[in-house]
C-alpha positions as CSV (number, residue, x, y, z in Angstrom):
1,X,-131.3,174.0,77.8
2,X,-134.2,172.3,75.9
3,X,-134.3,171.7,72.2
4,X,-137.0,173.3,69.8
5,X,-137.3,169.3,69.4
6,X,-138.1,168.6,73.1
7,X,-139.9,171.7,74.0
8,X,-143.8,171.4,74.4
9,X,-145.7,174.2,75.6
10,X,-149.3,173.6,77.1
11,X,-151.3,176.6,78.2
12,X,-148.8,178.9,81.1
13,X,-146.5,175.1,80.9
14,X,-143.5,174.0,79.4
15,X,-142.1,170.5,79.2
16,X,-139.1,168.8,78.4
17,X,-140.1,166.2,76.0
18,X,-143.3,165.5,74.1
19,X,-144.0,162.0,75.3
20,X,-146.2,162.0,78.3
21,X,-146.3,159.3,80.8
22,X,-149.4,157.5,83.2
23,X,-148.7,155.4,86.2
24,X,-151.0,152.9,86.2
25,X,-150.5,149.3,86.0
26,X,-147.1,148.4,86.7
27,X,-146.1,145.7,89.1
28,X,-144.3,147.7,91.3
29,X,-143.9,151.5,92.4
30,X,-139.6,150.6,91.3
31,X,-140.2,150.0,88.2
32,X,-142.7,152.7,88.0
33,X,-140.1,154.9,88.7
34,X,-137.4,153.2,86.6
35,X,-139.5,153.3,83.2
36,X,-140.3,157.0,84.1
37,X,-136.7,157.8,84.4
38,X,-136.0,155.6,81.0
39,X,-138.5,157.2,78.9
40,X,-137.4,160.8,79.4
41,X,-140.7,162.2,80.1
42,X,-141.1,165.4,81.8
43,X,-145.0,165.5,82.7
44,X,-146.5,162.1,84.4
45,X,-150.2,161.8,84.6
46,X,-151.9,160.5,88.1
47,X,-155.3,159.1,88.6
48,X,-156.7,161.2,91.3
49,X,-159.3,158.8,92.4
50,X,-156.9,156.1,92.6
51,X,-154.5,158.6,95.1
52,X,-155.3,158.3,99.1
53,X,-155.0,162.2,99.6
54,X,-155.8,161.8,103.2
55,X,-152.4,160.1,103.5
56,X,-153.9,157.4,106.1
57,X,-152.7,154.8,103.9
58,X,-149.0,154.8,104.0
59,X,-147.6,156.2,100.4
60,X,-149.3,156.9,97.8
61,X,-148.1,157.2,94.2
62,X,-147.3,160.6,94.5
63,X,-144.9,159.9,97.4
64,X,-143.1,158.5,94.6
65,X,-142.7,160.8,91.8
66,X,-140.0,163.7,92.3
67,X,-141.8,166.9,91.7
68,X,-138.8,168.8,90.9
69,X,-138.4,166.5,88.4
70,X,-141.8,166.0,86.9
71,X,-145.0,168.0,86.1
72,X,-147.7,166.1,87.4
73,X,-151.1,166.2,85.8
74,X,-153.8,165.0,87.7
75,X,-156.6,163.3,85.4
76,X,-159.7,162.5,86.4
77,X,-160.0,158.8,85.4
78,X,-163.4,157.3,86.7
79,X,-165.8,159.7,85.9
80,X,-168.9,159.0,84.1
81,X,-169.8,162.7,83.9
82,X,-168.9,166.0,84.0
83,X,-169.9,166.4,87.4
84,X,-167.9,163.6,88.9
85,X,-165.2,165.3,86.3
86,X,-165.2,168.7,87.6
87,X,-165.3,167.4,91.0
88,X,-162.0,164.9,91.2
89,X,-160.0,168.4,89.4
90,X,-161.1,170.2,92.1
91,X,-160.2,167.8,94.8
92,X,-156.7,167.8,92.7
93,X,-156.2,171.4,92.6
94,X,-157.2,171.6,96.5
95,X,-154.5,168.8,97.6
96,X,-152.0,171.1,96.3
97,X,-151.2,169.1,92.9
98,X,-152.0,171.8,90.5
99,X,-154.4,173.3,88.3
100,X,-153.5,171.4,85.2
101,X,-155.9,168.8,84.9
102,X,-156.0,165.8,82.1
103,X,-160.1,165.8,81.6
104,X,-161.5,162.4,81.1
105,X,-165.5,162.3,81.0
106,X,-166.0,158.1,79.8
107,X,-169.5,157.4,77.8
108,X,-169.3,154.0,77.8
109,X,-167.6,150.9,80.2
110,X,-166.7,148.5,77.6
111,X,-165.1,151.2,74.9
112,X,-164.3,153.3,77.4
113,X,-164.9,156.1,74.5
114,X,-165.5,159.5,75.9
115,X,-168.9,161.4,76.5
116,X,-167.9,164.2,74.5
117,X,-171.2,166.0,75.6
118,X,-170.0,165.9,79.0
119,X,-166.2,166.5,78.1
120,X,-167.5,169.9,76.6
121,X,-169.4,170.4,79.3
122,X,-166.9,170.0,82.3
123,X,-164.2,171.9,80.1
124,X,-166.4,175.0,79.7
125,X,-166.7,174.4,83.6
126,X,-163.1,174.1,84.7
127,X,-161.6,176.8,82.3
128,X,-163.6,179.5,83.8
129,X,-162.6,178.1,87.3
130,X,-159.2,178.6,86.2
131,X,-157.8,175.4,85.3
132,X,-155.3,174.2,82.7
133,X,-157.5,171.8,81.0
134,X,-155.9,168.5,78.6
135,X,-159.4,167.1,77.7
136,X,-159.3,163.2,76.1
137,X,-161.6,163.2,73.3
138,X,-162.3,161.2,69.8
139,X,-160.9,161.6,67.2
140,X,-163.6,164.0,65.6
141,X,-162.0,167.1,64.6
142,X,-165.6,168.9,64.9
143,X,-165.4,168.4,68.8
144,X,-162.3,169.7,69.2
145,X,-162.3,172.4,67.6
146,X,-165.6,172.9,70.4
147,X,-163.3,172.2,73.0
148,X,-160.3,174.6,72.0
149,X,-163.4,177.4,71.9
150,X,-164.3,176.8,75.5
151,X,-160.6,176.9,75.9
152,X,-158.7,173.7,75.9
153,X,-155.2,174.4,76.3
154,X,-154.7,171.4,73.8
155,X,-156.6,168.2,72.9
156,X,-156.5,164.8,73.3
157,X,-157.5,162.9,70.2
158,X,-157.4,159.2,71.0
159,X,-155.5,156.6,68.0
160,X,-157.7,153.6,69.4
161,X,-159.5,152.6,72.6
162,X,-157.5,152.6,76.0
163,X,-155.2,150.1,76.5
164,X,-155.7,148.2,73.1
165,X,-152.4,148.7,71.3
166,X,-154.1,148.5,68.2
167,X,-152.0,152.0,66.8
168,X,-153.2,155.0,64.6
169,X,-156.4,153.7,63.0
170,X,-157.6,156.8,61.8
171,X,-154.9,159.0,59.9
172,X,-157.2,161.2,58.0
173,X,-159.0,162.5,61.1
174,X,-156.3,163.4,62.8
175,X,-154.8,165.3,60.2
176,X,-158.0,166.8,60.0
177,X,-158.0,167.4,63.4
178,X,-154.8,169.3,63.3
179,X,-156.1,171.6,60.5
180,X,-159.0,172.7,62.6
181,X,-157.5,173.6,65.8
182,X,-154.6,176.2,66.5
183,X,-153.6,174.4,70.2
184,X,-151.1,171.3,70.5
185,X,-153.0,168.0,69.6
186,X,-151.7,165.1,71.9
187,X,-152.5,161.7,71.0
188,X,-154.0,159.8,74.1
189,X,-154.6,156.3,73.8
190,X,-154.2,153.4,71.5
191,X,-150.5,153.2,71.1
192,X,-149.1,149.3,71.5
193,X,-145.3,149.8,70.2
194,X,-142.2,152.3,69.2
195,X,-143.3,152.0,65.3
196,X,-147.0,153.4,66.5
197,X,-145.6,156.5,68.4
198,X,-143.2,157.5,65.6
199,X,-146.0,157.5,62.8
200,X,-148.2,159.3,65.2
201,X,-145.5,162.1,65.7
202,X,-144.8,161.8,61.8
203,X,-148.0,163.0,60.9
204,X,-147.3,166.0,63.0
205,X,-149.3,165.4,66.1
206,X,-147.4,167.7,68.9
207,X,-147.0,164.9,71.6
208,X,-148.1,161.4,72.9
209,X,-149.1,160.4,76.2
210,X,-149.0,156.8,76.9
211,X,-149.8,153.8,79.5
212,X,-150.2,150.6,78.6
213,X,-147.5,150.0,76.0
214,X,-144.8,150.3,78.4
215,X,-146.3,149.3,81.6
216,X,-147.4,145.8,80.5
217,X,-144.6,145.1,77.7
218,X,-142.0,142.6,79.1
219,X,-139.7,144.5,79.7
220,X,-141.2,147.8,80.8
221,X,-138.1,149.8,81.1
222,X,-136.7,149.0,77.6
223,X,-139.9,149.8,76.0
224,X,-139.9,153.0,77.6
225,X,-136.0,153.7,76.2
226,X,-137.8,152.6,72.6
227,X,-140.7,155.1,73.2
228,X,-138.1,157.8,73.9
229,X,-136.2,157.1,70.3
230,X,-139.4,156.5,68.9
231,X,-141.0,160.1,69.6
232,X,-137.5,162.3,69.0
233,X,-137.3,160.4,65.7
234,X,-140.7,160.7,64.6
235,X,-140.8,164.5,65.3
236,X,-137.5,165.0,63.7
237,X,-139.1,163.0,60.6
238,X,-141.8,165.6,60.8
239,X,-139.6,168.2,61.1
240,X,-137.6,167.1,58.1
241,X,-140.5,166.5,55.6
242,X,-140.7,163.4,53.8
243,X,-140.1,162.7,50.3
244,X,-143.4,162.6,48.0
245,X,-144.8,159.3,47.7
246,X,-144.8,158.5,43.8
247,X,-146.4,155.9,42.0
248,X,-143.8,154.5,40.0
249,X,-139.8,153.3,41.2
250,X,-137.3,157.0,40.4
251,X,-133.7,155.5,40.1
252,X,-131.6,157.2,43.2
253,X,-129.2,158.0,40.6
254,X,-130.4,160.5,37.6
255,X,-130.0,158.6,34.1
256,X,-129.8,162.3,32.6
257,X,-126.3,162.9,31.7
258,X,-124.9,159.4,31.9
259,X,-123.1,158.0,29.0
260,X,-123.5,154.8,27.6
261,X,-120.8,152.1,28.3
262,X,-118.5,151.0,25.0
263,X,-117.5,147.4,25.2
């Protein structure tokens, strides 16, 4: 039975843990599978362009991934615009992988920030074709609150650019971003360590999905283990409310009361 920790609910879905997985860039399907399994996730995100549906080409990724095990949610990494967008979800949904779809529209090659124009645009599609949509954003809290109206089942706010590491750079948005929308906010991108993920779920953010960080630390499988710690103890930190920050020391033992020592 799952936790009021674990559980994260996404549209019609429920999953098992609040850090989301991708499956790109690691050296080998094995240890794919093996940081998967460390890291406790319960929905892995899949590339659809990258994926030889035709199944001409030996396995693919998905021949990999135990379905019973883990929700899969296709994204549509790739596309430029919401065309291309709409049309990699649809071949997802049509190779029998689901209508959940993580909703990536890039603007730009060397950022690879999102065309939020397009993101809205594609969303407002694929909703009223029936799809769960997860759309990657910025972290403007404007936009998504746009994209929960043309109804986002969450959104994505990235913590930096793809595959930097650099961490939470922008704090106050986020926060802000959580104030204006009512669905789960997911950070999507940015994270390089265990330290980044716990003060992302600290500040209250529902879940995390991540890549890079574990696939190209050095020991891919141990960094996933840390990311699992990393997001249950953030989210209990959350859960437990922090002391107030003050400006000056308070002694952890009250004075009040105390008598002063004879000698």
């Amino acid at each position: 039975m799952m936790s009021g920790l674990e559980i994260l609910k996404i549209g019609k879905y429920e999953i098992s843990s609040r850090l989301i997985l991708g499956t790109g860039k690691y050296t080998t399907p094995e240890l794919m599978v093996s940081a998967l399994e460390a890291s406790g996730a319960g929905m892995i995100t899949v590339a659809v362009g990258r994926v030889d549906l035709s199944g001409r080409q030996g396995k693919n990724i998905l021949d990999y991934l135990d379905r019973r095990r883990y929700l899969i949610l296709p994204n549509t990494a790739g596309a430029y615009t919401a065309q291309d967008a709409v049309r990699i979800a649809r071949l997802g949904r049509e190779a029998g992988i689901g209508d959940l779809v993580k909703l990536e529209v890039i603007g730009d090659k060397k950022t690879l920030l999102p065309d939020t124009l397009g993101l809205l645009e594609a969303t407002q599609i694929l909703v009223r074709e029936g799809f769960t949509v997860m759309p990657y954003t910025n972290d403007d809290p404007v936009m998504a609150k746009r994209l929960e109206d043309a109804g986002a089942a969450c959104v994505m706010p990235l913590a930096a650019p793809i595959g930097s590491g650099r961490g939470i750079q922008n704090k106050l948005n986020l926060k802000f971003i959580q104030e204006a929308v009512s669905c789960p906010v997911i950070v999507d991108a940015g994270v390089g360590t265990a330290s980044d993920a716990a003060v992302a779920m600290e500040l209250g953010v529902d879940g995390i999905l991540m890549n890079t960080a574990i696939a190209e630390a050095r020991d891919p499988v141990l960094m996933a283990a840390a990311m699992r710690e990393a997001v249950s103890a953030g989210r209990k930190a959350f859960l437990a409310g922090r002391m107030p920050v003050r400006e000056y020391a308070s002694a952890s033992s009250p004075q009040e009361g105390l008598k002063p020592l004879k000698v």
